[in-house]
RORO-445026 format. One line per 2 residues: their letters; for each residue x, y negated, z negated of N, C-alpha, C. Coordinates in nm, 4 decimals. Layout:
A = X/Y/Z/X/Y/Z/X/Y/Z ~ ...;
END
This chain:
XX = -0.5944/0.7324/-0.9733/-0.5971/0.6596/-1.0989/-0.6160/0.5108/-1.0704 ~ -0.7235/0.4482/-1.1425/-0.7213/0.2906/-1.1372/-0.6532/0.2610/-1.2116;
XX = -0.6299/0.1072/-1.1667/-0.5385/0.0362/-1.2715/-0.6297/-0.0051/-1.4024 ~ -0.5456/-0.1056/-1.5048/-0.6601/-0.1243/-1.5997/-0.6788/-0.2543/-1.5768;
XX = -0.7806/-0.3171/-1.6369/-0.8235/-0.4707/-1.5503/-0.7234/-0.5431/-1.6486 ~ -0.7118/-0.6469/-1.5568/-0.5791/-0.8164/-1.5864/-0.6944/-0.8791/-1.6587;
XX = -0.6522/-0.9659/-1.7778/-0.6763/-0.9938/-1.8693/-0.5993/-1.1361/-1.8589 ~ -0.7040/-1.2803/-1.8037/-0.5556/-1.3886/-1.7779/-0.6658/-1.4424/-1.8996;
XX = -0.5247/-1.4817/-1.9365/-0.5516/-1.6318/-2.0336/-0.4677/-1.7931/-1.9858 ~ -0.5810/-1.8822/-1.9452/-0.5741/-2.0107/-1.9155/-0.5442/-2.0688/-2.0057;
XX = -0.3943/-2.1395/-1.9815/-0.3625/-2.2609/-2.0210/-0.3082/-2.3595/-1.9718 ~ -0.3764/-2.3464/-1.7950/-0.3497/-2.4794/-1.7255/-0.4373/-2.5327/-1.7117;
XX = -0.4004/-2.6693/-1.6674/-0.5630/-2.7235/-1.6517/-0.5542/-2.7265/-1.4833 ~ -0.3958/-2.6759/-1.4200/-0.4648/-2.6993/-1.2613/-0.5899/-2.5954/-1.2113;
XX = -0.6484/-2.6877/-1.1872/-0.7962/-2.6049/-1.0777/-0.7815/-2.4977/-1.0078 ~ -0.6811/-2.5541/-0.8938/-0.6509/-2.4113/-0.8227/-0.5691/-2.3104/-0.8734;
XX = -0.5058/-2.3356/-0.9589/-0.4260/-2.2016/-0.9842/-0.4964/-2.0690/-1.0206 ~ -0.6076/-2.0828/-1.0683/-0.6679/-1.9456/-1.1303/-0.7603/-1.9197/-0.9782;
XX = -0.7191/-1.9494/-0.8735/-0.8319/-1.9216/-0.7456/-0.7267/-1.9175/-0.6608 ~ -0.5794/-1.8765/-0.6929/-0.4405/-1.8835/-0.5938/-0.4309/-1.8043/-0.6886;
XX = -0.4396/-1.7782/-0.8096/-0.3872/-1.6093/-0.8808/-0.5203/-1.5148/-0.8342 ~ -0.6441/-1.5700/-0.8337/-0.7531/-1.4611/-0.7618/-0.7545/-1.3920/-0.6391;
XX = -0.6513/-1.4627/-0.5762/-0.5804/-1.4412/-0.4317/-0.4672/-1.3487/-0.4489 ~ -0.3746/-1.3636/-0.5897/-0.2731/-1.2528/-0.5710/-0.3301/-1.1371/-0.5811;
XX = -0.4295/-1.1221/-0.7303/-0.5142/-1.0082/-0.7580/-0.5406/-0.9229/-0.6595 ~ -0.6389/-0.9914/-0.5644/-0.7114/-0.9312/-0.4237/-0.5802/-0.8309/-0.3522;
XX = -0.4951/-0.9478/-0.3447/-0.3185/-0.8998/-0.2060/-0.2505/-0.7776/-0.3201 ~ -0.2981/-0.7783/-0.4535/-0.2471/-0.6497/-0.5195/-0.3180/-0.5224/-0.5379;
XX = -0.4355/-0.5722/-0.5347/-0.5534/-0.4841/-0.5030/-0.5727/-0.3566/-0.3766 ~ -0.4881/-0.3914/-0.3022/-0.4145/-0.3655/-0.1645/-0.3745/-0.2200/-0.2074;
XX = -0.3153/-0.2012/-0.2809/-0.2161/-0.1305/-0.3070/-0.2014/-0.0389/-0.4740 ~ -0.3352/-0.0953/-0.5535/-0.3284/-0.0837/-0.7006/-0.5141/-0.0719/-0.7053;
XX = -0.5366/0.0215/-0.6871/-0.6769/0.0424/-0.6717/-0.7405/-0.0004/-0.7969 ~ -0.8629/-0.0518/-0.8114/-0.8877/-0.1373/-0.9471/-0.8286/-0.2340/-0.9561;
XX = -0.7381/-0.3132/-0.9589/-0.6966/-0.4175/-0.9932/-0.7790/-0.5511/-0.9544 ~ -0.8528/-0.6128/-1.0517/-0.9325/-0.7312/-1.1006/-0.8764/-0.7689/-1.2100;
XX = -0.9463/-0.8849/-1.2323/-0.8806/-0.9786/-1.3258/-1.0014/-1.0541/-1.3859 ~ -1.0345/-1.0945/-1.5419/-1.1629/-1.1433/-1.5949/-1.0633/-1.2398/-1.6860;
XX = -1.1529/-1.3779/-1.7325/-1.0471/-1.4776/-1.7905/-1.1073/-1.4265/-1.9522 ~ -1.0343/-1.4470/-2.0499/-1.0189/-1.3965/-2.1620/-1.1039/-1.5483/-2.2209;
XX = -1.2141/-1.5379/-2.2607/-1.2898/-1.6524/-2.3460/-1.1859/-1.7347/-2.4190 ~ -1.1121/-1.6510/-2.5126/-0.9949/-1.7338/-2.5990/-0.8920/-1.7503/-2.5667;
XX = -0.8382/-1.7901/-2.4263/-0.7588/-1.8140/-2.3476/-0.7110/-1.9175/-2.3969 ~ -0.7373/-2.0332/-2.4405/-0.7104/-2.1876/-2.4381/-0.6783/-2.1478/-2.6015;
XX = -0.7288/-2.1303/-2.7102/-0.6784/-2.1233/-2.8176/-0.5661/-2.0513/-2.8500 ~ -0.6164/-1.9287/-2.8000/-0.4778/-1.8290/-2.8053/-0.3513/-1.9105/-2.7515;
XX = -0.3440/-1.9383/-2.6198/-0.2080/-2.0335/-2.5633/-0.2065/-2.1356/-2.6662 ~ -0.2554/-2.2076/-2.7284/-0.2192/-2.3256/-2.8164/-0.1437/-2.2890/-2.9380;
XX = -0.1812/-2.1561/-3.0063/-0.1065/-2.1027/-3.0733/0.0313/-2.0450/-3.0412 ~ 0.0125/-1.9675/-2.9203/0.1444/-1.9523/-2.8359/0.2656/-2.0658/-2.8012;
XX = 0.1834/-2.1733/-2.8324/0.2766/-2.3049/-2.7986/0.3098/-2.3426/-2.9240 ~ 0.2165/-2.3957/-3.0302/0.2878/-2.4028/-3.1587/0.3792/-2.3289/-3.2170;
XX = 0.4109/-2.2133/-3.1743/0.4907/-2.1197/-3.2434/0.6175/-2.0690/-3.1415 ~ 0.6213/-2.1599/-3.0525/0.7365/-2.0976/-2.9138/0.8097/-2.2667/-2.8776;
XX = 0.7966/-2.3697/-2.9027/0.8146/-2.4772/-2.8532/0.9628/-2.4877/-2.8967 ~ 1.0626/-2.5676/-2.7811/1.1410/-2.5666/-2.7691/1.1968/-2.7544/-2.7821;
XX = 1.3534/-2.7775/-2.8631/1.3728/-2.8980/-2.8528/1.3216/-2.9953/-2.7127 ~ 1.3484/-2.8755/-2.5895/1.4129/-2.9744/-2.4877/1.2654/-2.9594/-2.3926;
XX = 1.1520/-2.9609/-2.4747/0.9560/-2.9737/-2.4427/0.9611/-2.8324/-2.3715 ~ 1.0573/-2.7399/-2.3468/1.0222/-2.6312/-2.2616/0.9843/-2.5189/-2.3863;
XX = 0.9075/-2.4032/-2.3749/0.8396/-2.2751/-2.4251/0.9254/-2.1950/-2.3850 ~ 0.9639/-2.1080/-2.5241/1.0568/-1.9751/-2.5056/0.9665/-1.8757/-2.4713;
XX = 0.9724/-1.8437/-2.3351/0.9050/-1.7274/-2.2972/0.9286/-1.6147/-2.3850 ~ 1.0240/-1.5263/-2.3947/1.0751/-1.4070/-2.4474/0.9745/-1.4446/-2.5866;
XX = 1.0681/-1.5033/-2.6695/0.9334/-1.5354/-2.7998/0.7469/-1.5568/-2.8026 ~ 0.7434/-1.5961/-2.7105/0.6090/-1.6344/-2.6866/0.5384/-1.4473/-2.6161;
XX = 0.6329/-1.4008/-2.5162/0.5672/-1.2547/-2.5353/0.5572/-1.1615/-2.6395 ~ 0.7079/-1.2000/-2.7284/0.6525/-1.0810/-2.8781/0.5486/-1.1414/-2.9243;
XX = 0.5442/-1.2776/-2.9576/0.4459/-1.3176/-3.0642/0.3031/-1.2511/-2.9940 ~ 0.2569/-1.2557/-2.8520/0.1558/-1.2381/-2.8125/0.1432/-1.1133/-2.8338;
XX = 0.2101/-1.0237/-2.8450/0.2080/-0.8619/-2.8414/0.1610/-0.7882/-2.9915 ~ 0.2025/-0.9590/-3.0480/0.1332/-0.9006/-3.2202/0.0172/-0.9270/-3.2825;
XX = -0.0485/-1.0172/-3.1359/-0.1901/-1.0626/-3.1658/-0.2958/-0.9304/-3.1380 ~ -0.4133/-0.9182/-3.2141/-0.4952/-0.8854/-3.1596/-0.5650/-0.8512/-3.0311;
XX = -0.5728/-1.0045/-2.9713/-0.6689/-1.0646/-2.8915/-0.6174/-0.9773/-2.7527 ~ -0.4851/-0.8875/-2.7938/-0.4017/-0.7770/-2.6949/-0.4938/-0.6842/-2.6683;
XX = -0.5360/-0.6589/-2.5885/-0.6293/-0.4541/-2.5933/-0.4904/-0.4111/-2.5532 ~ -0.4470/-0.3044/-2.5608/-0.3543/-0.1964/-2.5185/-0.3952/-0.1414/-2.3902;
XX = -0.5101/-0.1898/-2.3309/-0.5589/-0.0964/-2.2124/-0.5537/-0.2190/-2.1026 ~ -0.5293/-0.3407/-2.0808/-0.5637/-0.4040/-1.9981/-0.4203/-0.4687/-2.0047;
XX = -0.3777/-0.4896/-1.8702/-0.2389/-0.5678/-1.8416/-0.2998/-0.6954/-1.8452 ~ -0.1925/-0.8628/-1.8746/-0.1918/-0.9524/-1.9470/-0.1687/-1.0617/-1.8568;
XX = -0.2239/-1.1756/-1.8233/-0.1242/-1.2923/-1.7818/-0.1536/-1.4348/-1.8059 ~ -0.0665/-1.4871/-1.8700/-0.1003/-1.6230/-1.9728/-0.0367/-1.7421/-1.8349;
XX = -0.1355/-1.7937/-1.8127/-0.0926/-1.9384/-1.6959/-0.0645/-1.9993/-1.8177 ~ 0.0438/-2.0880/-1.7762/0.0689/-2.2525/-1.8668/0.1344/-2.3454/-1.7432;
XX = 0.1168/-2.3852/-1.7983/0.1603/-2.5884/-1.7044/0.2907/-2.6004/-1.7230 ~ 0.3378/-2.5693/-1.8785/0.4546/-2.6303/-1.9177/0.5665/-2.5715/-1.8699;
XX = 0.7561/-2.5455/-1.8720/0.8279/-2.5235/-1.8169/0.8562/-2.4015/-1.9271 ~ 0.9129/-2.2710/-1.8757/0.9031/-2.2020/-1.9759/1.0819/-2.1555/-1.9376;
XX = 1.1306/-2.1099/-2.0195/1.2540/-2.0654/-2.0568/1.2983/-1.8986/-2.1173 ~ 1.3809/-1.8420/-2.0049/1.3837/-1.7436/-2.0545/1.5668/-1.7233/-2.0883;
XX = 1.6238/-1.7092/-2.1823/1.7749/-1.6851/-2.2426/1.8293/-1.7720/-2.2020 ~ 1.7394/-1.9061/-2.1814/1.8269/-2.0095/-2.1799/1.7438/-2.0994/-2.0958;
XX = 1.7682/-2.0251/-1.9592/1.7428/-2.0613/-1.8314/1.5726/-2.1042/-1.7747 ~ 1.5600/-2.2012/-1.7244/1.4177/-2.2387/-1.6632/1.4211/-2.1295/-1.5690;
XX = 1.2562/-2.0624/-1.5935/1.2324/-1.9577/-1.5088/1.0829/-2.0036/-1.4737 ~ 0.9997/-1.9353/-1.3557/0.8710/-1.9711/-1.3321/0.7903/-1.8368/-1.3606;
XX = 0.8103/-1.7661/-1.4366/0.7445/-1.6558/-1.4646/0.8244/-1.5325/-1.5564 ~ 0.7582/-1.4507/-1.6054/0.8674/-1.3644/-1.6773/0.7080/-1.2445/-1.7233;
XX = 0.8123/-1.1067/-1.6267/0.6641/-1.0433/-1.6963/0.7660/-0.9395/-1.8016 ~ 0.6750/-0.8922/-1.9349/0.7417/-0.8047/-2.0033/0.6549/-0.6862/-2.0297;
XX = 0.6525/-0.6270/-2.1419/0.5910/-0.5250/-2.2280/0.6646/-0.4608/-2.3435 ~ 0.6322/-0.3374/-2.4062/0.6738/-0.2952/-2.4588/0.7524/-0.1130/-2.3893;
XX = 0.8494/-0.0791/-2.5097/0.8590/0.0192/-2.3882/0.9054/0.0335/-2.2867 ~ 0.9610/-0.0809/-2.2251/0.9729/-0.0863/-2.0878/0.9118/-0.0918/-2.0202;
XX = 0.7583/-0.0786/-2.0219/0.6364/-0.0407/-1.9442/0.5983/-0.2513/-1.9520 ~ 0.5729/-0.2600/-1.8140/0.5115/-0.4061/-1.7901/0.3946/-0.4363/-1.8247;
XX = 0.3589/-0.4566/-1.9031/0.1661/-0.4974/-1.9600/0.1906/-0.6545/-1.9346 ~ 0.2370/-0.7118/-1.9183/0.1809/-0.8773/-1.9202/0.3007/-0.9704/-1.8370;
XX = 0.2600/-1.0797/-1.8219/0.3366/-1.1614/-1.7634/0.2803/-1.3453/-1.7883 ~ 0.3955/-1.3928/-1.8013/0.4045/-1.5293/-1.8377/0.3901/-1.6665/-1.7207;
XX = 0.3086/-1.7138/-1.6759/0.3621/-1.7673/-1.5408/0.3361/-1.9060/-1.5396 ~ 0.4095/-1.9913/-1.5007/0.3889/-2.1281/-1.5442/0.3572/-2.2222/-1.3568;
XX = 0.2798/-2.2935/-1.3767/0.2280/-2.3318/-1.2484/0.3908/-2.5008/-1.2525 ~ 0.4635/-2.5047/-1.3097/0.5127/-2.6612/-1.3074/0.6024/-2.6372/-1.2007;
XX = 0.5790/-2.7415/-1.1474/0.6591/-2.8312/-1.0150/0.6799/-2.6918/-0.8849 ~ 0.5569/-2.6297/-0.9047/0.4873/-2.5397/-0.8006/0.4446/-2.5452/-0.7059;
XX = 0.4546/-2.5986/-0.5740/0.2754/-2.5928/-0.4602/0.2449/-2.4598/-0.4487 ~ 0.1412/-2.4662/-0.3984/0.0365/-2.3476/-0.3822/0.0894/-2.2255/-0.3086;
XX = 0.2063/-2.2249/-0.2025/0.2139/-2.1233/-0.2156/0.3467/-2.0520/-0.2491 ~ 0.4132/-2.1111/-0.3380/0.5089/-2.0870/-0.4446/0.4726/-2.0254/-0.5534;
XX = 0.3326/-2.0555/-0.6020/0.2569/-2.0167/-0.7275/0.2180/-1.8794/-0.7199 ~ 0.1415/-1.8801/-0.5639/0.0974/-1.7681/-0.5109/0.2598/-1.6412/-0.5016;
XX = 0.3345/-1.6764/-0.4730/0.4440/-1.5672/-0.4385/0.4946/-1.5117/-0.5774 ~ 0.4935/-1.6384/-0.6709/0.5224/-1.6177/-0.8458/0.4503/-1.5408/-0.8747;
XX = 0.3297/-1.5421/-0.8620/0.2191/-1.4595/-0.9383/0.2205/-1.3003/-0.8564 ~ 0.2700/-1.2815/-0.7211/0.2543/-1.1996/-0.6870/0.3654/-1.1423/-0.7422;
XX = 0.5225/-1.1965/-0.7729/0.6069/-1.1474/-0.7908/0.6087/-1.0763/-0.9313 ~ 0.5884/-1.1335/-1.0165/0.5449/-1.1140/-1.1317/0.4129/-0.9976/-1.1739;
XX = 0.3323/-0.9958/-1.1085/0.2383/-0.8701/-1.1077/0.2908/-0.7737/-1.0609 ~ 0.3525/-0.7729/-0.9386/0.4974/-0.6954/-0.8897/0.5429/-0.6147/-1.0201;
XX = 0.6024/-0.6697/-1.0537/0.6994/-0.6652/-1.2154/0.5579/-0.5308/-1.2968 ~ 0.4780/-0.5945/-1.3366/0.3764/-0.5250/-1.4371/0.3527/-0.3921/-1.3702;
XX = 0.3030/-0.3628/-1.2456/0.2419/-0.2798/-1.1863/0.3689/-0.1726/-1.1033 ~ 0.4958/-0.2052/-1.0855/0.6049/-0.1188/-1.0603/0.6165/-0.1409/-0.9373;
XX = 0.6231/-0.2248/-0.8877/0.6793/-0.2425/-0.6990/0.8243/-0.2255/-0.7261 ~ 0.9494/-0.2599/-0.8048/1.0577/-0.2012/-0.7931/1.1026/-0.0698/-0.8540;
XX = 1.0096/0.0257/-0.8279/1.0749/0.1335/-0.9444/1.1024/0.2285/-0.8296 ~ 1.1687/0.1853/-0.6751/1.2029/0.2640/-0.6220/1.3711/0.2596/-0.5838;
XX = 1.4323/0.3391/-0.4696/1.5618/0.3258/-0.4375/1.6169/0.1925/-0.4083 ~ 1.4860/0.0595/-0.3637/1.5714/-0.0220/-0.2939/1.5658/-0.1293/-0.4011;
XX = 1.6041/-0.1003/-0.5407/1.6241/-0.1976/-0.6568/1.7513/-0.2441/-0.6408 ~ 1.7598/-0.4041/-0.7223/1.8929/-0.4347/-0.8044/1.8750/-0.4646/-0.9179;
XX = 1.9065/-0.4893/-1.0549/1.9094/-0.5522/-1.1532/1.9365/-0.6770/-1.1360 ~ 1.8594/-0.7839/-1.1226/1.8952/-0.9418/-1.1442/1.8406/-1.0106/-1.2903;
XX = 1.8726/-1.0707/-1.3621/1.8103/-1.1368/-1.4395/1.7484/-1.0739/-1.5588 ~ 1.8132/-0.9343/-1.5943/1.7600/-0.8265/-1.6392/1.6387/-0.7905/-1.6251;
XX = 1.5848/-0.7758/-1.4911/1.4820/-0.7271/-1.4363/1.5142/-0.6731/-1.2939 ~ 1.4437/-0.5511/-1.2744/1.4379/-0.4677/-1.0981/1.3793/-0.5773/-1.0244;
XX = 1.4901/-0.6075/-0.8966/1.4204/-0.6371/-0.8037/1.4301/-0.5966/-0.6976 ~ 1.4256/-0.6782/-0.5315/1.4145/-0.5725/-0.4218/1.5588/-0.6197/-0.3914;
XX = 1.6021/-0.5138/-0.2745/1.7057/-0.5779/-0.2260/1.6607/-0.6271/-0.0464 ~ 1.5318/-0.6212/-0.0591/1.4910/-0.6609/0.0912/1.4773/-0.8351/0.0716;
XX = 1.5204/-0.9312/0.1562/1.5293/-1.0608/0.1240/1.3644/-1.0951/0.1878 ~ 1.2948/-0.9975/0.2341/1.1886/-1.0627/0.2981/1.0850/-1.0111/0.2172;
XX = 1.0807/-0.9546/0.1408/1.0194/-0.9005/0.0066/0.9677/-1.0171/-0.1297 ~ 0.8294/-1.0162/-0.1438/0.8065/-1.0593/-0.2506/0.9083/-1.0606/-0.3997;
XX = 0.9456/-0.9587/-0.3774/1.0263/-0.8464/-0.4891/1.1465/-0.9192/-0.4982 ~ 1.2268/-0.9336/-0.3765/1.3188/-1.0334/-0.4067/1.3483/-1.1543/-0.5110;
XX = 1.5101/-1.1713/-0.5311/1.5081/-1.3161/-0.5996/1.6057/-1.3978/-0.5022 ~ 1.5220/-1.4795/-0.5191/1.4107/-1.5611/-0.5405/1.2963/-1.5293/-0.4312;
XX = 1.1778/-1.5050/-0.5395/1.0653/-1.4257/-0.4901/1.0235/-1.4900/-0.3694 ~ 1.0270/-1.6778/-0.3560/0.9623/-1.7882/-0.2770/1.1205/-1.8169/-0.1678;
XX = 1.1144/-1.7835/-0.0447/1.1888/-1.8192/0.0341/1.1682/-1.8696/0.1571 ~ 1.2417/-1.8986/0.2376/1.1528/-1.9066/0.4156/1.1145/-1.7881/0.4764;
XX = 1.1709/-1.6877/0.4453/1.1210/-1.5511/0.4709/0.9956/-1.5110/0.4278 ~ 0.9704/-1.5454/0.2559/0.8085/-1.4846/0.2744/0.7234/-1.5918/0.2734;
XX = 0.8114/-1.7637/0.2879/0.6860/-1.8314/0.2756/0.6227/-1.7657/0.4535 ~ 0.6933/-1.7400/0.5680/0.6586/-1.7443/0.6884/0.5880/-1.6263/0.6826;
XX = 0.5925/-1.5315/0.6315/0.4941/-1.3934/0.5806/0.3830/-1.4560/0.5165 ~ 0.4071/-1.5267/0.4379/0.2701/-1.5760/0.3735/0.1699/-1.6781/0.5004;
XX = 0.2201/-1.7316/0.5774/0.1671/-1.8092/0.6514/0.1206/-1.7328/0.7453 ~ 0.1480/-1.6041/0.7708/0.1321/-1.5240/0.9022/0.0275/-1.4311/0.8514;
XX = -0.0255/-1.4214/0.7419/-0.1053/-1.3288/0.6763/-0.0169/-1.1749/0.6495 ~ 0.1447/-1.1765/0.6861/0.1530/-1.0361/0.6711/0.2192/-0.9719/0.5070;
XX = 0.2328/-0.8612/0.4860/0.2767/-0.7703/0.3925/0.3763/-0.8456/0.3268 ~ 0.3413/-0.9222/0.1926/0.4249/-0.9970/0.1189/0.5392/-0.8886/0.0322;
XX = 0.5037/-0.7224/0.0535/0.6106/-0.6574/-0.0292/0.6368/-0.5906/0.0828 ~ 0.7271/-0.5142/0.0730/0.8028/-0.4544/0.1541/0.7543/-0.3079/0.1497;
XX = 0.7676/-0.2121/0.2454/0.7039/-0.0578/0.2091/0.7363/-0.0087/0.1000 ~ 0.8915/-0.0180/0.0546/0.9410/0.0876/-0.0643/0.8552/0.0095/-0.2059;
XX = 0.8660/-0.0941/-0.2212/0.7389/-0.1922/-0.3105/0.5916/-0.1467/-0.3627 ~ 0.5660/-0.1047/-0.1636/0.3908/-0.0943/-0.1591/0.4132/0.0577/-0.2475;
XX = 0.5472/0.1444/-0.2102/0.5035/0.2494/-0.2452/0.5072/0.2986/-0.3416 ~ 0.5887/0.2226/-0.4275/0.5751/0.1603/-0.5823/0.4730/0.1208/-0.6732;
XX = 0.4142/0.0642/-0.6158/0.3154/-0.0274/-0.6646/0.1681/0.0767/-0.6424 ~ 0.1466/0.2044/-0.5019/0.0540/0.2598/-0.5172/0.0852/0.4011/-0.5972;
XX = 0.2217/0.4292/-0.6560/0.2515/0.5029/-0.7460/0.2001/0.4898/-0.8586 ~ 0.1451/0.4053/-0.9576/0.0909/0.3765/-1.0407/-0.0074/0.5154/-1.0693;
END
């Protein structure tokens, strides 16, 4: 079974980020046969609406709100998993988070990921972590519940929280296996 194609909608203006998420795509691709990613034409409008209608006193975006509202748009296919870049700081039950993937169902169709006060390969581990999330790398034995979300309990694991550590930045630098086997075998369960 292929996956169904990622569906990002841009609303950063950093350059590299959509060519450091084309990089997670590929490292998920690994493992999630099909998995590509095409930018959604109405990317930039759609997020502007997402922002008018999610904005928070303290300049940060309520994630959680900003995924229902998106789930009631149209511009959704039901067949293609989701991921909205923004710049700005996004907030999930309170708390500054750098990503948040949801769906309906329980089932992960989309994810929220914000490039702020990121380097490149922090962004890169977010985005992987978070596609993680959509595509099921924790739906095996070696879960915990953190943050009301599965994660790994391997600390050298993408999957982990916190996804960005010295453990996988040195995996990331070494070219090796940013998830862990029980992850990969998750993730090619799909």
């Amino acid at each position: 079974m292929t996956a169904p194609k990622i569906e990002i909608f841009n609303g950063s203006a950093n350059l590299k980020a959509i060519d450091i998420l084309g990089r997670a795509i590929n490292e998920i691709g690994k493992y999630v046969p099909g998995a590509r990613g095409r930018l959604n034409p109405m990317g930039a409008d759609f997020i502007n609406v997402l922002k008018q209608r999610t904005g928070l006193d303290n300049g940060m975006y309520d994630a959680e709100r900003m995924m229902d509202l998106a789930f009631t748009r149209e511009v959704f296919s039901p067949k293609t998993q989701k991921i909205i870049l923004l710049d700005n700081l996004i907030s999930q039950q309170g708390r500054n988070v750098k990503g948040m993937a949801g769906g309906r169902d329980d089932e992960r169709q989309a994810a929220i990921i914000s490039t702020d006060n990121l380097g490149p390969s922090q962004f890169y581990a977010v985005c992987l972590h978070e596609m993680g999330h959509m595509y099921g790398a924790t739906a095996r034995d070696n879960q915990i519940t953190i943050n009301n979300g599965r994660h790994c309990v391997d600390e050298e694991c993408v999957m982990h929280v916190p996804g960005f550590n010295q453990r996988t930045k040195y995996k990331m630098e070494n070219n090796s296996d940013m998830y862990c086997r029980p992850c990969q075998d998750g993730l090619r369960s799909l």
